[in-house]
C-alpha positions in Angstrom: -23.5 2.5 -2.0 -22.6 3.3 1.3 -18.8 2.9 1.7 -16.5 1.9 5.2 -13.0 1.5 5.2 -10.8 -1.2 6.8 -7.5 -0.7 8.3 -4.5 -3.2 8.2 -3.4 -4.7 11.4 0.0 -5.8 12.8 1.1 -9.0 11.3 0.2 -7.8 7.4 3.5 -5.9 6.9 5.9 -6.9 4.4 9.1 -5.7 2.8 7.9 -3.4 -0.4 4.4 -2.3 1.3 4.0 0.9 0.2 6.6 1.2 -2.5 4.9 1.8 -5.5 2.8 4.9 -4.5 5.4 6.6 -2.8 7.0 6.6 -6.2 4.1 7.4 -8.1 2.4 10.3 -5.5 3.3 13.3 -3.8 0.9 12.9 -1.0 2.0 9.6 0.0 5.6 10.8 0.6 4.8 13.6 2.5 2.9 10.8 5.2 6.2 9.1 4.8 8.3 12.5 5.8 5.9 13.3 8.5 6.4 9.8 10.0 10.2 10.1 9.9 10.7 13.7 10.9 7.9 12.3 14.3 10.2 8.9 14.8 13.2 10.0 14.2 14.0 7.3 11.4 13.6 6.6 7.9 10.2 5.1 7.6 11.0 4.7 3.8 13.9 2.2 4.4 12.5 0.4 7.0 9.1 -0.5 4.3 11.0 -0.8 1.4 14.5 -2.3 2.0 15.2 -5.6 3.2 15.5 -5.9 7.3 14.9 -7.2 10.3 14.0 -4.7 12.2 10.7 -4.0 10.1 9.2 -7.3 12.1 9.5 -5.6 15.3 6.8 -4.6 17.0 7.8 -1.5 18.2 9.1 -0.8 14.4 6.0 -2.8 12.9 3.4 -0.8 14.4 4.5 2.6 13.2 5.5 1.2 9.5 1.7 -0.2 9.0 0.1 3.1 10.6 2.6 5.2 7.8 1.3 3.0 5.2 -2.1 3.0 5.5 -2.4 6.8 6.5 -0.8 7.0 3.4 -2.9 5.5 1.7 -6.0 6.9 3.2 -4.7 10.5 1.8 -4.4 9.1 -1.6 -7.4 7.9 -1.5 -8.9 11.1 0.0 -7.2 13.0 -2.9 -9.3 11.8 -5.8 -12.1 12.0 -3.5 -13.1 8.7 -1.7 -14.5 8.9 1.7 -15.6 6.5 3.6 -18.8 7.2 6.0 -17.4 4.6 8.7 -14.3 3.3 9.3 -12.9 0.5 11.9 -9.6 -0.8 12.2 -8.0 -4.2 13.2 -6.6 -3.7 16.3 -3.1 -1.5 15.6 -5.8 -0.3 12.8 -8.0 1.0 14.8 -5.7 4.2 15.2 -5.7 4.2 11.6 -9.4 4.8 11.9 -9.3 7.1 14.9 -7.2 9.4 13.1 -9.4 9.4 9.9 -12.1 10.5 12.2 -10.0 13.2 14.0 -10.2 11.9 17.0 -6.5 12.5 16.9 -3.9 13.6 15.1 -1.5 11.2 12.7 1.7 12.8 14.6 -0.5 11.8 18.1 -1.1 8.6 16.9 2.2 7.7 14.9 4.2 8.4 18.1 1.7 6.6 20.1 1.8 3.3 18.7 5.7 3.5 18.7 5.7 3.5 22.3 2.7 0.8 22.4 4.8 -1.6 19.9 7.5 -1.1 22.5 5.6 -1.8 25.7 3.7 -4.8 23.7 7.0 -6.9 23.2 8.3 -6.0 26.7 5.6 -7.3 28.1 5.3 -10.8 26.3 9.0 -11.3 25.5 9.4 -14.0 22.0 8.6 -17.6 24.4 5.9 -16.0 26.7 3.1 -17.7 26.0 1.5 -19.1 22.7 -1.6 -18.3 20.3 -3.7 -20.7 18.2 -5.9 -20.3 15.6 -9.1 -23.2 16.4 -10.8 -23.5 13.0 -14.7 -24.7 12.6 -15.6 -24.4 15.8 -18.5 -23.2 17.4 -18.1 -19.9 19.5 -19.5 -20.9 22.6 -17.9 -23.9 22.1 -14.3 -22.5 22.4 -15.1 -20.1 25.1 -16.0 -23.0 27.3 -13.3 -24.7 26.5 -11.0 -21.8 27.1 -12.9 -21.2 30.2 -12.5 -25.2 31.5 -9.0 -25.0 30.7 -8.1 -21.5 32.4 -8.6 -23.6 35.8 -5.0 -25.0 34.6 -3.2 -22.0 33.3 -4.3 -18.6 31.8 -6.2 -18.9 28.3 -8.9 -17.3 26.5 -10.1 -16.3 23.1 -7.9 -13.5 21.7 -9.7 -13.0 18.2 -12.8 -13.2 17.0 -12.1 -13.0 13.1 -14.9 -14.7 11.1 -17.3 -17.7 11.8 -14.7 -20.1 10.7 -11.9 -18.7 12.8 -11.4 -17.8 16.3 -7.2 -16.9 17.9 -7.3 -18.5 21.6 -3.8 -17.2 23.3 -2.3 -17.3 26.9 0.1 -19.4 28.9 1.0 -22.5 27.0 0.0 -25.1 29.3 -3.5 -23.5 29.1 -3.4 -23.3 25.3 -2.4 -26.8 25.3 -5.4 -27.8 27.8 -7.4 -25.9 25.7 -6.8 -27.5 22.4 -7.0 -31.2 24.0 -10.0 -30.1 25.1 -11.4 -29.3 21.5 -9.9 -32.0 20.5 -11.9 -34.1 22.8 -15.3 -32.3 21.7 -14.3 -33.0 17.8 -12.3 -30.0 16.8 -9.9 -31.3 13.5 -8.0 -28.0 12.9 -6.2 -25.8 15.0 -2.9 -24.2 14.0 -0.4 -22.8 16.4 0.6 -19.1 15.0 4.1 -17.5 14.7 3.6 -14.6 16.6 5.4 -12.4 19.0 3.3 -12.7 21.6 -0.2 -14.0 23.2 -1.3 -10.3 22.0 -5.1 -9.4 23.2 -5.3 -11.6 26.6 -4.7 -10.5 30.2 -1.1 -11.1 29.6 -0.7 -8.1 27.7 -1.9 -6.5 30.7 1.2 -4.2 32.0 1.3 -3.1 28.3 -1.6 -1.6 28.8 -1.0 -0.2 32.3 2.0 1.6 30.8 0.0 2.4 27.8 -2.9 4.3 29.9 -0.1 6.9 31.0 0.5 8.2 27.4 -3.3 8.0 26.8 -3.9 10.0 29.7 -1.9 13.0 28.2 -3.9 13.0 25.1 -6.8 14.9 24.6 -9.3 13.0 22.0 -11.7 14.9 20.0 -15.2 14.1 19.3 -14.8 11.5 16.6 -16.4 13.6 12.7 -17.3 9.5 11.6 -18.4 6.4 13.1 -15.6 4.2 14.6 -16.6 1.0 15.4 -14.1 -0.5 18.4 -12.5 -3.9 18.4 -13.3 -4.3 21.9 -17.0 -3.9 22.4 -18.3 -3.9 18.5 -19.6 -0.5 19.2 -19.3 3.3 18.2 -16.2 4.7 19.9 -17.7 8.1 21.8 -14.9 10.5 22.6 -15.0 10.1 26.8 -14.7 6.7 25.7 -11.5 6.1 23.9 -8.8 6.1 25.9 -10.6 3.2 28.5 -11.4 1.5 25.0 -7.4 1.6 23.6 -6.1 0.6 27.1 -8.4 -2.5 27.3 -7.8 -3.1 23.2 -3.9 -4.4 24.3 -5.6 -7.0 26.5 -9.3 -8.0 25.2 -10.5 -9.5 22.4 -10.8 -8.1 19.2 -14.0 -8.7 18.1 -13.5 -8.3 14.8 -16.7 -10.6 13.3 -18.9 -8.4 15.3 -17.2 -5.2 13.9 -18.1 -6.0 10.2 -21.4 -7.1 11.2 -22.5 -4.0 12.9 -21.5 -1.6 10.0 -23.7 -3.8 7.9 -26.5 -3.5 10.2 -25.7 0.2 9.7 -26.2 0.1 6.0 -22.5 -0.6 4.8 -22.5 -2.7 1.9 -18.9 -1.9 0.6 -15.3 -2.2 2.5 -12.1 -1.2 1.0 -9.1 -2.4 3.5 -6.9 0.1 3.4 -3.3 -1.4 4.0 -0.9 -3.8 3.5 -2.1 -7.3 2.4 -5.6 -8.6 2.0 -6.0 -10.3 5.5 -9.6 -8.2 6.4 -10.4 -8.8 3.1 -10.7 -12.4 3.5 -12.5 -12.8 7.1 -15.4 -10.1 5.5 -16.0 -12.1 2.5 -16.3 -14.7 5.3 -18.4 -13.0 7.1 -20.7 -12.0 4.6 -20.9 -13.1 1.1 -23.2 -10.8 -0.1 -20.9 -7.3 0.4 -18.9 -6.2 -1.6 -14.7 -6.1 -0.4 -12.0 -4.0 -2.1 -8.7 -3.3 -1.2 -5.7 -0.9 -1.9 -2.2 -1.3 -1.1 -0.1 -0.8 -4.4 -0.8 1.1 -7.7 -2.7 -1.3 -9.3 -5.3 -2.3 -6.2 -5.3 1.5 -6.0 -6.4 2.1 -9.7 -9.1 -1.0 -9.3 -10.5 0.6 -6.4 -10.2 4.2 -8.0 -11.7 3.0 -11.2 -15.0 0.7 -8.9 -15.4 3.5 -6.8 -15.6 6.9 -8.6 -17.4 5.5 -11.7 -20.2 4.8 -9.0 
């Protein structure tokens, strides 16, 4: 068995996420503490508790990176290591800092500040995303590309075969999706989301996020971290160019899961709230096999799977 873990990107969170193994675990609370001694807040409440403010991105970020760090410990504690790891965008710190590239209190604080510039950038109304269903790649790149000579668009995620996220200004969406329309596209489904996140866009995000990169020193990476924006293994003078571009590229998520099964990976667990990965690598690849942990009973499952191996 050779074993890769998955982390949970923004848009998974929900209230309770968490909950149960910060009851039940020692280890899990002291990620918790850590979190809210860095932030300056009660991480705790903001998972666990009903609110608003949890949906923010500049709260949202930090929440899912406590969570599945968390997790990751636990997991870590009865022994399960994973010998590549790779993150969905805001997941892909997750992943750094299970390599030691950098450290959770680096990272935690980090992703605050890149929650923050995120939503400043693409305020709720700028722009729109839309999730084209059953369509050929190439198909909805020229599309995108045909329509961009009307208004800024292009794919934003590449999930699995069966789904690719095109985001930018609406009227280019909208050209876009007429345009797929008019080559036989059926389903595409506008998404609630803050913002047209991964498209040029995002781009003063990530000119503001550069600066906080810049005073981070990364260290050479102790497992395989395969990036959202190229499908490759992060090398350590790569990172920060690889994080800054990450706010406003594509995550190529499809080709992510592929390459670590090219590199001998035939189990994931998705480490995180909600089973979202789960679903696009089961797409991806029927033949693998796709676990998850987020509460006590994933956790045993996974626990029970994994260690009898």
């Amino acid at each position: 068995m050779a074993l890769a873990f998955v982390y949970s990107g923004q848009g998974a969170q929900y209230t309770g996420m968490g909950k149960e193994l910060y009851e039940n675990f020692a280890v899990v609370r002291e990620v918790f503490d850590e979190a809210a001694n860095i932030l300056g807040y009660d991480v705790a409440s903001l998972c666990f508790e009903e609110n608003e403010t949890l949906h923010l991105t500049e709260y949202t970020q930090p929440a899912i990176l406590t969570v599945s760090y968390a997790i990751d410990q636990l997991l870590a504690s009865v022994g399960i290591q994973p010998s590549i790891v790779a993150g969905l965008s805001l997941g892909e710190y997750t992943a750094l800092v299970k390599a030691n590239a950098f450290s959770f209190n680096e990272a935690i604080s980090l992703v605050s500040k890149r929650g923050k510039y995120m939503s400043e950038a693409a305020p709720p109304g700028t722009g729109k995303m839309v999730a084209v269903m059953n369509a050929d790649r190439k198909v909805i790149e020229a599309a995108c590309q045909e329509a961009a000579k009307t208004a800024y668009v292009a794919p934003a995620n590449y999930n699995m075969p069966t789904q690719i996220v095109i985001g930018g200004e609406e009227a280019g969406v909208d050209k876009a999706v007429a345009l797929l329309e008019e080559q036989g596209v059926r389903r595409m489904i506008p998404l609630q989301v803050s913002g047209p996140f991964h498209t040029e866009l995002l781009a003063p995000a990530a000119e503001r996020l550069q600066k906080d990169l810049a005073a981070l020193s990364f260290n050479e990476p102790m497992l395989p971290v395969i990036g959202n924006t190229e499908a490759e293994v992060m090398e350590q003078h790569d990172i920060t160019a690889l994080l800054e571009r990450q706010v406003k590229s594509a995550v190529k998520w499809e080709d992510c899961v592929r390459k670590m099964i090219d590199m001998g990976i035939d189990t994931f667990v998705e480490i995180g709230p909600g089973k979202t990965l789960s679903k696009f690598i089961k797409k991806i690849d029927k033949s693998v096999t796709v676990l998850n942990v987020e509460d006590l009973k994933s956790f045993e499952q996974v626990k029970s799977a994994l260690i009898a191996e």
